[in-house]
N, C-alpha and C positions, 0 to 999 in steps of 0.2 A: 400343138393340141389346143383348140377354142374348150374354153369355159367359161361357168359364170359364177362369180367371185362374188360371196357374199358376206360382208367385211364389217366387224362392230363398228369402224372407221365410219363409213358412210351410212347412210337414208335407204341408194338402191344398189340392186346388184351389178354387177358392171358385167362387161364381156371382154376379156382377158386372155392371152396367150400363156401356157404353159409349157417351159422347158423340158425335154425328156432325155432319155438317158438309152444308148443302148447297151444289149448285155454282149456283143461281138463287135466283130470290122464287117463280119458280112452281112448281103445285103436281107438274109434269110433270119436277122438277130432278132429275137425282139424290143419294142420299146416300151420304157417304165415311164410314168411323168414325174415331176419332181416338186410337190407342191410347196415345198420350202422356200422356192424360189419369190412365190407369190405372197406367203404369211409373213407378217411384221414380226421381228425380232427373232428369226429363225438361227439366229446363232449364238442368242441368250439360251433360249429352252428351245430346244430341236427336237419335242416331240411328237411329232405330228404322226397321227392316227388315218386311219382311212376305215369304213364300212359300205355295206352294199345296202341300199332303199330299193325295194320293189314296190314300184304304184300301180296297181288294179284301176284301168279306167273302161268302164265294162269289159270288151273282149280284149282291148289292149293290155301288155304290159310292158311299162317303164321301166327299165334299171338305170339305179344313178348311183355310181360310187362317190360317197362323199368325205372329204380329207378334214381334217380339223385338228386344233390344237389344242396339248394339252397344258393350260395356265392354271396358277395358282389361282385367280379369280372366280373360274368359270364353276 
């Protein structure tokens, strides 16, 4: 799964490969992605969150699910 990984780390967002999971063996399974794979210290605090953004650009619409973490910091 291509995404783009937008990281306190860095400046800009990068384009990034995401790990996914499926829920069978068969080929009808579906798949989850695993954005833990991609956040730092994901196995200090593992709580990563996901919500859905809809962006209205006149007749279009965007959906983008977006994955983030929950830190003491933030």
């Amino acid at each position: 799964l291509r995404c783009r990984l937008y990281s306190a780390s860095w400046t800009r967002p990068r384009q990034v490969t995401m790990l996914t999971r499926c829920s069978g063996r068969s080929r009808a399974a579906q798949r989850f992605p695993v954005p833990e794979s991609l956040l730092e210290e994901a196995a200090v605090q593992p709580y990563v969150h996901n919500c859905f953004v809809n962006v209205w650009e006149g007749r279009y619409i965007h959906r983008f699910c977006i994955f983030f973490k929950r830190h003491l910091h933030l």
